[in-house]
C-alpha positions as CSV (number, residue, x, y, z in Angstrom):
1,X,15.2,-25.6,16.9
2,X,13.7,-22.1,17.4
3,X,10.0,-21.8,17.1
4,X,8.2,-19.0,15.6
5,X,6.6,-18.3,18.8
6,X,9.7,-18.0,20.3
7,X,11.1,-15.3,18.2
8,X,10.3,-11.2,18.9
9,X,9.2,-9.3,16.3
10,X,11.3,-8.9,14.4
11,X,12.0,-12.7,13.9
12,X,8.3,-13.2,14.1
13,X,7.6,-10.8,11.3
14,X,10.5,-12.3,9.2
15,X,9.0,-15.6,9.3
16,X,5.5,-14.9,8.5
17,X,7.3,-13.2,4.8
18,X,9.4,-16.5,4.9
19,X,6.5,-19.2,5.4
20,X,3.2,-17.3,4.2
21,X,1.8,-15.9,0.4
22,X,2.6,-12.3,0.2
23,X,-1.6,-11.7,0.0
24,X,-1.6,-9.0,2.4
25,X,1.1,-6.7,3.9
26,X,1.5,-6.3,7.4
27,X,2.4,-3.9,9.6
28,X,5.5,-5.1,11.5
29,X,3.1,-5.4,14.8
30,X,3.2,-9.2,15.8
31,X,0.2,-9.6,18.4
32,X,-0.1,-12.1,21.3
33,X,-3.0,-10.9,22.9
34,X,-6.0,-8.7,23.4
35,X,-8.7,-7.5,25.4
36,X,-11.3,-4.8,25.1
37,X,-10.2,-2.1,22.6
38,X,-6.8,-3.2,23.1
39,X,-4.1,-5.7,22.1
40,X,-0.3,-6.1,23.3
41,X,2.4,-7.9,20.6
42,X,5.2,-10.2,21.8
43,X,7.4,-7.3,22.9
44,X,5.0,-6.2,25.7
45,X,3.9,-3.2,23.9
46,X,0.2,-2.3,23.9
47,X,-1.8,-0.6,21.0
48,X,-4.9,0.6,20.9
49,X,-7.2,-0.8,17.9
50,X,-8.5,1.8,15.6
51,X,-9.0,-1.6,12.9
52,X,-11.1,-3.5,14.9
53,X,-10.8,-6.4,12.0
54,X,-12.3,-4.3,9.2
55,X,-15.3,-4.1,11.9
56,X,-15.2,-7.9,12.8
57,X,-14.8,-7.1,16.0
58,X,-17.0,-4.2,16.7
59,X,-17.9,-5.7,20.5
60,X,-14.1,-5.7,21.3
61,X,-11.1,-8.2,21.7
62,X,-12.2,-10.9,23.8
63,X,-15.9,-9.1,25.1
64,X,-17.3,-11.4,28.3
65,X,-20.4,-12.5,26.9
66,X,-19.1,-14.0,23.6
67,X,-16.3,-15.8,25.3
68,X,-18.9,-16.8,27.8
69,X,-21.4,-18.1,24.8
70,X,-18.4,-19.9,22.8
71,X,-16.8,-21.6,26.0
72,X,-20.1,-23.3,27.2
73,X,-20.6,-23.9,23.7
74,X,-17.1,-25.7,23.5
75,X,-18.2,-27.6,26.0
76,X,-21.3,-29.4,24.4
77,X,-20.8,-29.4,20.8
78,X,-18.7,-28.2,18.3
79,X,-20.2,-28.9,14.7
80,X,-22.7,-31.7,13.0
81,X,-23.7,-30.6,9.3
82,X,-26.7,-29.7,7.9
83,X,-27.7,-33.1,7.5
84,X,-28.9,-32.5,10.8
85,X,-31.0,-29.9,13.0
86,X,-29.0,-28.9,16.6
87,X,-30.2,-27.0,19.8
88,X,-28.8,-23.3,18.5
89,X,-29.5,-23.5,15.1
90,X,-33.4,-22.3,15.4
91,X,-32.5,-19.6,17.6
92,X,-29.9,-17.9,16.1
93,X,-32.0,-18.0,12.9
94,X,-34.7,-16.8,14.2
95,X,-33.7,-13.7,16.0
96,X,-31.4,-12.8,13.6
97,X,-34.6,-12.4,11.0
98,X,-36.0,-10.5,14.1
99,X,-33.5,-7.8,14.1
100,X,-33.4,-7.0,10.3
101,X,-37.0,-7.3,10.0
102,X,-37.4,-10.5,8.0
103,X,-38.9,-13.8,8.0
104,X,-35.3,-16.2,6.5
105,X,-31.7,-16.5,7.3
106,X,-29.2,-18.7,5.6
107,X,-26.4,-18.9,7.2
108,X,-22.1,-18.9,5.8
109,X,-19.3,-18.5,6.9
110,X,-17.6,-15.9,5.2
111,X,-18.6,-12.3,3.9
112,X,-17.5,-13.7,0.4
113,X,-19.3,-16.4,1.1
114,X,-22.3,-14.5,1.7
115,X,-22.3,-12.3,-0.8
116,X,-21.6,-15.3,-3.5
117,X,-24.8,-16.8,-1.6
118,X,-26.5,-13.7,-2.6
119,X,-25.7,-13.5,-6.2
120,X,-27.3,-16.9,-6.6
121,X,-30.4,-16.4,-4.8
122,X,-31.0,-13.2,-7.2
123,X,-30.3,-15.4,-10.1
124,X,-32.6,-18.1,-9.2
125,X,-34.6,-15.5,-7.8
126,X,-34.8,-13.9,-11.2
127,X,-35.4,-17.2,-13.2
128,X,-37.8,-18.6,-10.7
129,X,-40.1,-16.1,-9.6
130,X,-39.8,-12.9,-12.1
131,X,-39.6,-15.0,-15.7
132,X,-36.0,-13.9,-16.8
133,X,-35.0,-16.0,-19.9
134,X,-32.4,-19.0,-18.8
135,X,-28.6,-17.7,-18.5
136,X,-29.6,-13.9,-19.3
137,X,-29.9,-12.8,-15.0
138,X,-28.0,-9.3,-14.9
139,X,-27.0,-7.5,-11.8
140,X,-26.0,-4.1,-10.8
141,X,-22.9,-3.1,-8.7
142,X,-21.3,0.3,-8.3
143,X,-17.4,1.2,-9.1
144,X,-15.7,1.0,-6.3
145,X,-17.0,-1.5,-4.7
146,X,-15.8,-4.7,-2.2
147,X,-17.6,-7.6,-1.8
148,X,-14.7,-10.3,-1.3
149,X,-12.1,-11.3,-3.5
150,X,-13.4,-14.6,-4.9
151,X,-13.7,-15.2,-8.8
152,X,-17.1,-14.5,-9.3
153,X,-16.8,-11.2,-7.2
154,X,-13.4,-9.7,-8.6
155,X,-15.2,-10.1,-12.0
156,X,-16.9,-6.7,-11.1
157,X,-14.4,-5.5,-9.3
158,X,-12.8,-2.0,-10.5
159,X,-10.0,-2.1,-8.7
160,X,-6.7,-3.2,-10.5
161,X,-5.2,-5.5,-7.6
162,X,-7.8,-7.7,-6.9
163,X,-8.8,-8.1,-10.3
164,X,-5.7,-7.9,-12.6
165,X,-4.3,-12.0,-13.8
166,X,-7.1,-13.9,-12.7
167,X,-9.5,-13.8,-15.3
168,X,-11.2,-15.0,-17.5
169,X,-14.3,-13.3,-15.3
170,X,-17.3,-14.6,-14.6
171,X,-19.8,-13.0,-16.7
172,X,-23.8,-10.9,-15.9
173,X,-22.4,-7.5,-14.2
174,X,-22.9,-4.0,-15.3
175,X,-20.8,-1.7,-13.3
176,X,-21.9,1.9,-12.7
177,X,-20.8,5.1,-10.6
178,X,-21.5,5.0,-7.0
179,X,-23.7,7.1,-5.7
180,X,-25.2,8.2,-9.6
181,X,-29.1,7.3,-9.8
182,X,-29.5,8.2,-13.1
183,X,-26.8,6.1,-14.1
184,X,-28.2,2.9,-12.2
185,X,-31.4,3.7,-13.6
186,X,-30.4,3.3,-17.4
187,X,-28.6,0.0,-16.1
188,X,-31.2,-1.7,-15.0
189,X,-33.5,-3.6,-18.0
190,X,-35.8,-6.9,-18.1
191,X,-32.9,-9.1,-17.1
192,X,-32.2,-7.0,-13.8
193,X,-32.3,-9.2,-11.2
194,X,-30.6,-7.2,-8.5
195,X,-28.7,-4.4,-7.8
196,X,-26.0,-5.3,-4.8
197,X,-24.5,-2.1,-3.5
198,X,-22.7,-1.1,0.0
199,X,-24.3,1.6,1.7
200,X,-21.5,2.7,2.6
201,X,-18.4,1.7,0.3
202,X,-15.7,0.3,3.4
203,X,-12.1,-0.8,1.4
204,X,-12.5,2.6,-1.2
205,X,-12.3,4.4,1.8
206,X,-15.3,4.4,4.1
207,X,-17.2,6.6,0.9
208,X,-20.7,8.0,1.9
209,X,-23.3,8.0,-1.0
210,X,-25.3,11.5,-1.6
211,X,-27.8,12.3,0.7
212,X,-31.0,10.1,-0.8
213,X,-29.3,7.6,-2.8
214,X,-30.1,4.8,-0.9
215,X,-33.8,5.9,-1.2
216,X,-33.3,6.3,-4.7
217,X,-32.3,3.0,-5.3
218,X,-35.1,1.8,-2.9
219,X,-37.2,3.1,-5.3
220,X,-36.2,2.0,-8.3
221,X,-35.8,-1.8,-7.4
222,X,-39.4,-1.6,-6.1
223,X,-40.3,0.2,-9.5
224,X,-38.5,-2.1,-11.9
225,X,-39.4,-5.4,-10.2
226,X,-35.4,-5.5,-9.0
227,X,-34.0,-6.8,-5.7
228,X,-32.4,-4.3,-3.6
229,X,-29.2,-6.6,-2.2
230,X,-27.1,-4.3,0.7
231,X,-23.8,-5.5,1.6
232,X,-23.6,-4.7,5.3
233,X,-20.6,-6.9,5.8
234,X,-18.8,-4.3,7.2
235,X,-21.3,-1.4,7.5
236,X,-23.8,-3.0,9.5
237,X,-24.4,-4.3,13.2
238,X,-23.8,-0.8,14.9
239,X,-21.0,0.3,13.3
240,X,-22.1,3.4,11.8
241,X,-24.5,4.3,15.1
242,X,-27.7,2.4,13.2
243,X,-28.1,-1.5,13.5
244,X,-27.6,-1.2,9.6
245,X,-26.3,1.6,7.2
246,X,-29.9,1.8,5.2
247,X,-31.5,3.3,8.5
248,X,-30.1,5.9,8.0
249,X,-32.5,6.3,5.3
250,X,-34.8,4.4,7.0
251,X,-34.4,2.1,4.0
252,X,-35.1,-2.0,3.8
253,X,-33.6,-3.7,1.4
254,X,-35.2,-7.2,0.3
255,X,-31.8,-9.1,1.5
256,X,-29.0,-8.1,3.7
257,X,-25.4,-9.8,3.2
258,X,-23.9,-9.6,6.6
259,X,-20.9,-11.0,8.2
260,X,-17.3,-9.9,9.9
261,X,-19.0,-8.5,13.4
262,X,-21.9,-11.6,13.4
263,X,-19.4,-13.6,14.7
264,X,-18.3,-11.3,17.5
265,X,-14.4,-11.4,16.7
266,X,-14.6,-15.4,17.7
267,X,-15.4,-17.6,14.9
268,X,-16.3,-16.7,11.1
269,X,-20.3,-16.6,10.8
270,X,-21.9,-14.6,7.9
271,X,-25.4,-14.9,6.4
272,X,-27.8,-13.9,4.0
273,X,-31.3,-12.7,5.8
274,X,-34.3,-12.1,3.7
275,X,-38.2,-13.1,2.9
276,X,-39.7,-16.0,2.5
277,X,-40.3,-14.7,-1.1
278,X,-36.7,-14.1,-1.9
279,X,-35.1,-17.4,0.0
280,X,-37.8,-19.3,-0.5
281,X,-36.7,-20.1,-4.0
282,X,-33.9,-22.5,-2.5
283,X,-34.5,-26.1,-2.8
284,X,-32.3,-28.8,-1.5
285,X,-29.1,-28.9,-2.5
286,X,-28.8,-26.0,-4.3
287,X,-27.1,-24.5,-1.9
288,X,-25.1,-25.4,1.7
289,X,-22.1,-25.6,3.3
290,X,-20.0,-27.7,5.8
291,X,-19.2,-25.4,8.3
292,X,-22.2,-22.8,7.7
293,X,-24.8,-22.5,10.9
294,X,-22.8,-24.8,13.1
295,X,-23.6,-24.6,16.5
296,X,-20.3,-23.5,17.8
297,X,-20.9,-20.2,15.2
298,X,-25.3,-19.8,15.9
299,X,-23.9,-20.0,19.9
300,X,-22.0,-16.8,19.1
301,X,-24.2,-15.2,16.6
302,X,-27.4,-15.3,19.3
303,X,-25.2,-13.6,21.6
304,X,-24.0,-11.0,18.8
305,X,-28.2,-10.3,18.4
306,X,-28.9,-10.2,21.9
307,X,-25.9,-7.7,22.2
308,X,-27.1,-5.4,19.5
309,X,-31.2,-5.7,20.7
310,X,-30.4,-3.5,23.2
311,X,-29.1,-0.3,21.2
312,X,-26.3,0.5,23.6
313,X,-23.7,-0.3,20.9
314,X,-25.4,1.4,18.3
315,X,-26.1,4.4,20.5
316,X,-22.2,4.7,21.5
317,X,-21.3,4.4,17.7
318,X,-23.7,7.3,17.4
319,X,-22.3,9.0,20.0
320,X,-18.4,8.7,20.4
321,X,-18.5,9.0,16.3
322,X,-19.6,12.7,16.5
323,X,-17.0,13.0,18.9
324,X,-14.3,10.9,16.9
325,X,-15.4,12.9,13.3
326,X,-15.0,16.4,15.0
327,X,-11.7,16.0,16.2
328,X,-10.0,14.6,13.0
329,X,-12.0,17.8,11.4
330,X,-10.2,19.4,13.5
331,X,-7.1,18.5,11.7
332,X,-8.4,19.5,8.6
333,X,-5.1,21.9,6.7
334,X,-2.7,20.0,9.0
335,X,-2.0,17.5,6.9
336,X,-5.8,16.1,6.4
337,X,-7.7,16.8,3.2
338,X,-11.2,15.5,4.0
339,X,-12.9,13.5,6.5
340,X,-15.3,10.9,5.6
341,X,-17.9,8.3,7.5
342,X,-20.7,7.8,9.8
343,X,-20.4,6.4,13.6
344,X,-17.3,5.0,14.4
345,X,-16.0,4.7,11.0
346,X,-13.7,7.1,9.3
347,X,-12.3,7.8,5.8
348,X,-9.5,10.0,6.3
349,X,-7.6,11.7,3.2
350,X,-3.9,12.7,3.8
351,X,-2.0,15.3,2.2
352,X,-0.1,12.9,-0.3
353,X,3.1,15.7,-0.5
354,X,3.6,15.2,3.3
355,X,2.8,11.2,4.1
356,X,1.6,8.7,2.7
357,X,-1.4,6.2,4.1
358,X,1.5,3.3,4.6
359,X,3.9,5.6,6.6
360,X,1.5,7.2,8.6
361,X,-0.2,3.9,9.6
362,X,3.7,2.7,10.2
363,X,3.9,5.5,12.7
364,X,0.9,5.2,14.5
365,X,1.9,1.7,15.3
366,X,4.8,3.3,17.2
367,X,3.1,5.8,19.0
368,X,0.8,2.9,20.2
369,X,-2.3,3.3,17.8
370,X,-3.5,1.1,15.3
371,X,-5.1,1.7,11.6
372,X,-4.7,0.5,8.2
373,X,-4.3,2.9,5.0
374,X,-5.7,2.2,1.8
375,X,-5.6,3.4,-1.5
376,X,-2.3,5.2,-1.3
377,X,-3.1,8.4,1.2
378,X,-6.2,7.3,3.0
379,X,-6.3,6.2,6.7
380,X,-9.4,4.0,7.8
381,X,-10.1,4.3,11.3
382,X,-13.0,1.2,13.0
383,X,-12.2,1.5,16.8
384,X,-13.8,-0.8,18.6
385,X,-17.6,0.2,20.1
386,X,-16.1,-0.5,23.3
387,X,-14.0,2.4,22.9
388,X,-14.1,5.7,25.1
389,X,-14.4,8.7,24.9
390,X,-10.8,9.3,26.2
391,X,-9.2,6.8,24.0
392,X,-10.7,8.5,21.0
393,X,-9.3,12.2,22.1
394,X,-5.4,9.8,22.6
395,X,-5.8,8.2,19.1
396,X,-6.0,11.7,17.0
397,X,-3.8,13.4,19.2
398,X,-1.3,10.8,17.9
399,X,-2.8,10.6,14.0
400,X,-2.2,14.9,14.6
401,X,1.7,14.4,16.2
402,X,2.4,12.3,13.2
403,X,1.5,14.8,10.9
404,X,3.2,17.4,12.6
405,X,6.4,15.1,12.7
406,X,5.5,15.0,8.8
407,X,5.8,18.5,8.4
């Protein structure tokens, strides 16, 4: 009998549509292996990874020091619960509350799982501590957002496939336009609990907000008694050339959701890091998972802080992302209509007369470069912060021959 991993890719790619949901659609790129900023598929080919897991893997395929953390981990122990305390749990807590500045971590799994953790925290939050009346909690989001794709979260979802057929929807959202203070402002009323943003919106396209909106809304959770939640699933941990998105507004939110690069491309780890005043209103068994904060994960988390303590990432996001932003500028009336991002992470707009976001993706793959589209004609580009400066001047040399094939 032949095997899936016996099959090329074509075979390989036929049997993942044969034997998986049709959730997601894939590139026909079947991937054996990986190292750096780099991966290879079955065939032998080799790509380089402007994806980078929608920024799960900011330190790399593979980097030394996380495989180094995980195999000696590996070694020892693998996973208790949280019926019990083990050797990595105190640490990894404790210096990630270091690097954002806070006092409580409690750890997930997933970003979805994270950012449901959040919603309740703000609820109870709300109830507990700022005298909402019982099953009135509100929160505010902004259209256009991702924050998973779980029930609870597609319920404030604006976007028509993740939300359309699988309602009824959880109810206690009010939904305004991104980056529109006034807006948020009339929004927010005595059963405001939160408002849970993105800094910087990732799946609608790597969208910046206007200069000062992230102070804006600093301002008005701290007026209106409100707890400013930021998502920096995908924004944060150097992957806009700050440890997190807010400093570039040298803005703290009262939690951060974080996940996707906490776990260093290894193992899912996500958490939710706030004050003892926020957290703090968790009792018992309110709250937990199996598989959150096992040692395996806090192993590779520590080493994911100790990583980013030392700026070098952030400062090479900083860095190669001028560098990457100038040159697809550059290609600005050559098929690109606008450029969008900060650090190593790009929004870029296609001409929708000459390609689409699908084909052009479908032909960077064959010139050996590797992005996702999304929303019909825009290109999202997350390379690695391992990447060079070389590699970046290759991968939009390509993303410019495929337009010029386009034309």
């Amino acid at each position: 009998m032949t095997t899936v991993e016996s099959l090329r890719t074509p075979g390989a790619v036929e049997a993942a549509e044969r034997w998986t949901a049709h959730n997601y659609h894939p590139l026909p790129v079947v991937i054996a292996g990986a190292d750096g900023a780099w991966v290879n598929d079955v065939d032998g080919r080799r790509y380089l990874d402007c994806l980078a897991g929608y920024s799960a893997l900011n330190f790399g395929h593979r980097h030394p020091s996380l495989i180094a953390a995980a195999h000696a981990q590996l070694d020892r122990l693998t996973l208790t619960s949280r019926a019990f305390v083990h050797d990595q749990f105190a640490e990894f807590c404790r210096s990630l509350a270091e690097l954002c500045g806070k006092d409580m971590v409690l750890p997930m799994n997933t970003g979805a799982e994270a950012v449901e953790t959040a919603i309740k925290v703000s609820r109870a939050w709300g109830y507990r501590v700022k005298g909402v009346p019982a099953e009135r909690a509100s929160i505010v989001v902004a259209a256009g957002n991702f924050h998973g794709r779980t029930t609870t979260i597609i319920s404030f979802s604006t976007d028509p496939d993740a939300r359309a057929d699988f309602g009824p929807y959880t109810p206690g959202f009010r939904v305004v336009a991104y980056g529109d203070l006034d807006a948020l402002d009339a929004a927010i009323d005595d059963t405001t609990v939160a408002v849970l943003i993105e800094p910087i919106q990732g799946e609608a396209g790597v969208v910046v907000p206007p200069a000062g909106y992230l102070t804006g809304i600093r301002r008005l959770c701290t007026e209106r008694n409100v707890l400013f939640v930021a998502d920096e699933i995908q924004s944060g941990l150097g992957r806009t050339g700050r440890t997190f998105a807010c400093d570039h507004e040298n803005v703290v939110p009262e939690m951060y959701v974080l996940g996707k690069a906490l776990g260093g491309g290894v193992v899912p780890v996500s958490a939710v890091v706030a004050g003892h005043e926020v957290l703090g209103v968790l009792k018992p068994g309110e709250h937990g998972s199996t598989f959150g904060g096992n040692p395996l994960a806090c192993a590779v988390g520590t080493e994911v802080v100790r990583l980013l303590a030392t700026g070098e990432f952030q400062r090479r996001s900083a860095e190669l992302g001028e560098r990457l932003h100038a040159r697809l500028t550059a290609l600005t009336g050559q098929g690109v209509v606008a450029v969008r991002g900060r650090g190593l992470w790009a929004g870029v707009d296609l001409d929708p007369a000459l390609i689409s976001g699908r084909a052009a993706s479908e032909r960077l793959a064959a010139k050996g470069v590797l992005a996702k589209d999304t929303h019909g004609s825009t290109l999202r580009l997350a390379p690695p912060l391992v990447v060079t400066a070389e590699e970046i001047d290759w991968a939009v040399a390509q993303l410019g021959a495929v337009l010029t094939e386009a034309r």
